[in-house]
N, C-alpha and C positions, 0 to 999 in steps of 0.2 A: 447647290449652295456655292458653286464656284465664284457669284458675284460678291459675297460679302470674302471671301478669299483677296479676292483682289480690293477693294478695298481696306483691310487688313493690311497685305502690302505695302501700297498707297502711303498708308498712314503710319507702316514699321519705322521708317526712319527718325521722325516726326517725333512719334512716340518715345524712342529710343534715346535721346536730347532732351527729354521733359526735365529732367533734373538742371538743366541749364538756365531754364526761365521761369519752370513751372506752367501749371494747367492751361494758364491764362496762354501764355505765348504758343503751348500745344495747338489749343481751340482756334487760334489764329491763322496758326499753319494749318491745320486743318480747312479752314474755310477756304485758304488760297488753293488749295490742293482741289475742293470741290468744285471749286468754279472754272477751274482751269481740264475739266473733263468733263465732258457734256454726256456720260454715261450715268454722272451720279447728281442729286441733288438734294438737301435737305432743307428744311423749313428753317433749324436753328441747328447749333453748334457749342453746346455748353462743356463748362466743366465738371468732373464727376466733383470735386471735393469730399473725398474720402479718404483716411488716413491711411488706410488700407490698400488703396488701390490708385495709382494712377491712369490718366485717361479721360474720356467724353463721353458726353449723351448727346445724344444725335435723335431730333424730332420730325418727323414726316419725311422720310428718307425714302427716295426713288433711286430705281437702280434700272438700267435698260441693260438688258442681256440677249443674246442673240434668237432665244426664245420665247421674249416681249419681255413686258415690264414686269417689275417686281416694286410693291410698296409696303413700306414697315413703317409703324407707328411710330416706334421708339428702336434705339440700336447701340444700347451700350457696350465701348471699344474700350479695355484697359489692359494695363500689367502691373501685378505684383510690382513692389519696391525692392525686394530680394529676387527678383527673377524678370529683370528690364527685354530681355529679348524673349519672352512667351508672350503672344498676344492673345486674349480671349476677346470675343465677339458673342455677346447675349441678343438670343434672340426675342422680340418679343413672343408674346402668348399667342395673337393673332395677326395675320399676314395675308397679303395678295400674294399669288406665286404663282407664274407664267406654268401651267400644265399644257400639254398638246395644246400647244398654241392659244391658250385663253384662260385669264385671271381667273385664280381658283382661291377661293375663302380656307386658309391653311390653317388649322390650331394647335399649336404645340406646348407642351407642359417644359419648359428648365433646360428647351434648349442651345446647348453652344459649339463652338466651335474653338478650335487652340490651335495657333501657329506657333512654333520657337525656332528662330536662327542660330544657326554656330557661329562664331565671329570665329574660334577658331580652324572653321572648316570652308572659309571664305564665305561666311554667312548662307552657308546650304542648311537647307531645309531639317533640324533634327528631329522637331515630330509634329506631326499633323492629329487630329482628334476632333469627334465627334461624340456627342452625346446627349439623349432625349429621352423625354417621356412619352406620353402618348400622344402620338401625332392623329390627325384626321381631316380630313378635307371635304369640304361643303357636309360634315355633320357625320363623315363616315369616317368608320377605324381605318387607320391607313396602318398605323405602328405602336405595338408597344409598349418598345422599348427602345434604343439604340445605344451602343457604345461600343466606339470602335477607333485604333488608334496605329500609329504607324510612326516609329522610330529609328533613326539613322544608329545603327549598328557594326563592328567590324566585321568583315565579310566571311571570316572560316573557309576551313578547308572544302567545303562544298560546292563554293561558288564556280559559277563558270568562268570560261578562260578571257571573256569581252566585258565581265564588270567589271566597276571600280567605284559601287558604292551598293550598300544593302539597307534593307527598309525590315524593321520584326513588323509583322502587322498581328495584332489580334484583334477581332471581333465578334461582335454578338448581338443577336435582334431576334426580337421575339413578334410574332403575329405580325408580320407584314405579309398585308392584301391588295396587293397591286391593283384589284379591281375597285377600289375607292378611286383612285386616280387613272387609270387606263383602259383602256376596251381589250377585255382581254375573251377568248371562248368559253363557253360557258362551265367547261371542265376544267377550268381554274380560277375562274373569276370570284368563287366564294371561299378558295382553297388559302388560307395562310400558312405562310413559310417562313419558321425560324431557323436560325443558323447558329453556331458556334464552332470557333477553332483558330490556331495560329499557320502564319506562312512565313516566308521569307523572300521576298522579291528583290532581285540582284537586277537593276541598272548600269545601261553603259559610263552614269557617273552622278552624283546626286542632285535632288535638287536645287535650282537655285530660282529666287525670284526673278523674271525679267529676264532669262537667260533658255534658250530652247529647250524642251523636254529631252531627258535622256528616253534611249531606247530599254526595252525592257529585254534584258540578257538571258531569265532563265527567272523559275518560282520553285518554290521547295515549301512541303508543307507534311508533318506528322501527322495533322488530322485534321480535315472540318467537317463538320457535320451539319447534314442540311435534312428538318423535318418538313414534310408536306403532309395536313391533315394527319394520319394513321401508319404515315409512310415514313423510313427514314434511311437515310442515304451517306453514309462516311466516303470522302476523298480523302487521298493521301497518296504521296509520290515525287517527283521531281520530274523538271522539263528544262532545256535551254534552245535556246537556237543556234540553229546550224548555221551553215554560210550564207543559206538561201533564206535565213529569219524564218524556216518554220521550225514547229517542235520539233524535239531529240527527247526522246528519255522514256517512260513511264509513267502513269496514274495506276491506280488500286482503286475500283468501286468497292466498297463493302456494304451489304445489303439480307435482309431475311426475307424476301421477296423480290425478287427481279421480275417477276411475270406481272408484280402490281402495278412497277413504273412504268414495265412495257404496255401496259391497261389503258395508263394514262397518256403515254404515249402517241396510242391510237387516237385515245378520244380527242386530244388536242388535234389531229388530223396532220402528223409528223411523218407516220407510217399507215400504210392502208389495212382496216381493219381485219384484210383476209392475212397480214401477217404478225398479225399480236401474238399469237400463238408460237406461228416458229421462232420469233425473235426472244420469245421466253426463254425457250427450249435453249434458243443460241445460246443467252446467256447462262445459263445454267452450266454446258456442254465448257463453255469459254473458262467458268470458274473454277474446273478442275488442269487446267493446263499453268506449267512452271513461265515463270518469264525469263527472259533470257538471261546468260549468265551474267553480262556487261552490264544488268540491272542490277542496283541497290536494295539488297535485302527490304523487301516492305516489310510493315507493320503486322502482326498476325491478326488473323480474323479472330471473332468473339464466338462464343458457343452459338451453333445455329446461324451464322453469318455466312452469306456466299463472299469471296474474295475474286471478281471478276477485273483482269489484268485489261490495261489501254497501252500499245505500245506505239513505238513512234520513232522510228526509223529509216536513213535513205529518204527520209520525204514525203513517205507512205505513212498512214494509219493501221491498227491492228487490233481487231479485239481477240486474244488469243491468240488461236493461228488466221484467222480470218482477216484479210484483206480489205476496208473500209474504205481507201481511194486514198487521197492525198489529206500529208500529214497541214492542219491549220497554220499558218503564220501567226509569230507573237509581235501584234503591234504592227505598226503599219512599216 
């Protein structure tokens, strides 16, 4: 959904002045705004006229993205009168939307989308937000549910020593099947995966519209959880980057089955199936060892939960005591 983001944008300033002329002079500037970018285009440009909300309704709206076109029927853009810097974008029910490379028939029940500016943080980004009902693409369950949100927050004593801004994010989705929209192997592609849990992602400095992405400094998270089918998988832990921007820190798998994911593992064709078995075994062996002392007390496991340590040190990876290769980069 990054297109109608920028659009959002586009039209934040715009929006933000509506009290100066009213809808009428908005829908105006609006229209000069669309024509003067040959990414976007819509058929008309109206006012909402609601007491409630200011803003436009937007008719036959195209949007070119770098991964084809996108077309919306309808695309109402407003804000509260008590809260002029949150913008929502309503999406309509049904939509084109560029999938691997070709128009895909999208249907979404009540979805939107919320940007809010700080005016006092030199207009950086304070929360970003999604939320939907049941999505589906060409007639198949794609999602749910969605809602998930990310908020400029002060950074705490935990943050790493290259932030200089933090993001809470919480989120939660329920039955998302990637294999509505993607080719995925046949040992997941009927598999849905819901998720819940909060983080904390610390940036080299917040966001701003129009202004380069900060780098991602370090994530810290008490728990998320991520179910597959009959399976379910708690993360928790903290990470930053080193000089070299790869990990530094710790994760915490928590799991009542490690030999299940390593099952699926295999079957996805990750690891060759003559080693599903010891890699069980590994993690199993991994889950009784301490993490180091420079690590932050984790979370404790639950009755019957294995707590299998990921460390991330010097540059290297760790499961346990075991050696993994070199530690990922955060971000590019």
């Amino acid at each position: 959904m990054r297109f109608l983001s920028i659009l959002l944008l586009a039209l934040g300033v715009a929006l933000g002045f509506a009290w100066l002329g009213g809808e009428s002079w908005l829908a105006g500037k609006a229209r000069g705004i669309i024509a003067q970018d040959p990414r976007i285009s819509a058929a008309s440009v109206a006012p909402l006229r609601r007491l409630d909300r200011i803003g436009l309704h937007l008719d036959n709206v195209a949007v070119a993205t770098p991964q084809g076109a996108a077309a919306l029927p309808t695309l109402d853009l407003w804000a509260a009168p008590s809260s002029p810097h949150r913008f929502h974008a309503e999406l309509p029910p049904q939509m084109l939307l560029p999938i691997q490379g070709d128009a895909r028939q999208v249907a979404a029940q009540d979805a939107e989308l919320t940007l809010q500016l700080s005016p006092g943080s030199g207009m950086a980004v304070a929360l970003m937000a999604a939320r939907s009902g049941k999505v589906s693409v060409e007639g198949a369950p794609l999602l749910a549910r969605l809602d998930a949100r990310a908020l400029l927050v002060p950074m705490g004593a935990q943050a790493p020593q290259a932030a200089r801004a933090a993001y809470a994010v919480e989120a939660e989705w329920s039955a998302l099947t990637p294999g509505a929209a993607l080719d995925l192997p046949a040992a997941l592609a009927a598999q849905a995966l819901s998720g819940q849990g909060t983080a904390q992602v610390f940036l080299t400095g917040p966001l701003r519209p129009g202004e380069p992405k900060p780098r991602l400094a370090g994530i810290a998270s008490p728990g998320f959880t991520l179910t597959l089918g009959p399976q379910s998988l708690r993360v928790a832990g903290q990470l930053t980057a080193d000089a070299d921007n790869r990990a530094e820190g710790a994760l915490f798998l928590y799991t009542t089955d490690a030999r299940a994911w390593m099952q699926l593992t295999g079957d996805l064709g990750l690891i060759p199936p003559r080693l599903v078995m010891l890699a069980g075994s590994a993690l199993e062996q991994a889950a009784g060892t301490e993490p180091p002392a420079t690590t932050p007390a984790p979370p404790d496991s639950a009755p019957g939960e294995l707590r299998i340590p990921l460390t991330f040190r010097d540059g290297r990876m760790f499961l346990g005591p075991l050696p993994l290769g070199e530690a990922p980069r955060l971000g590019r």
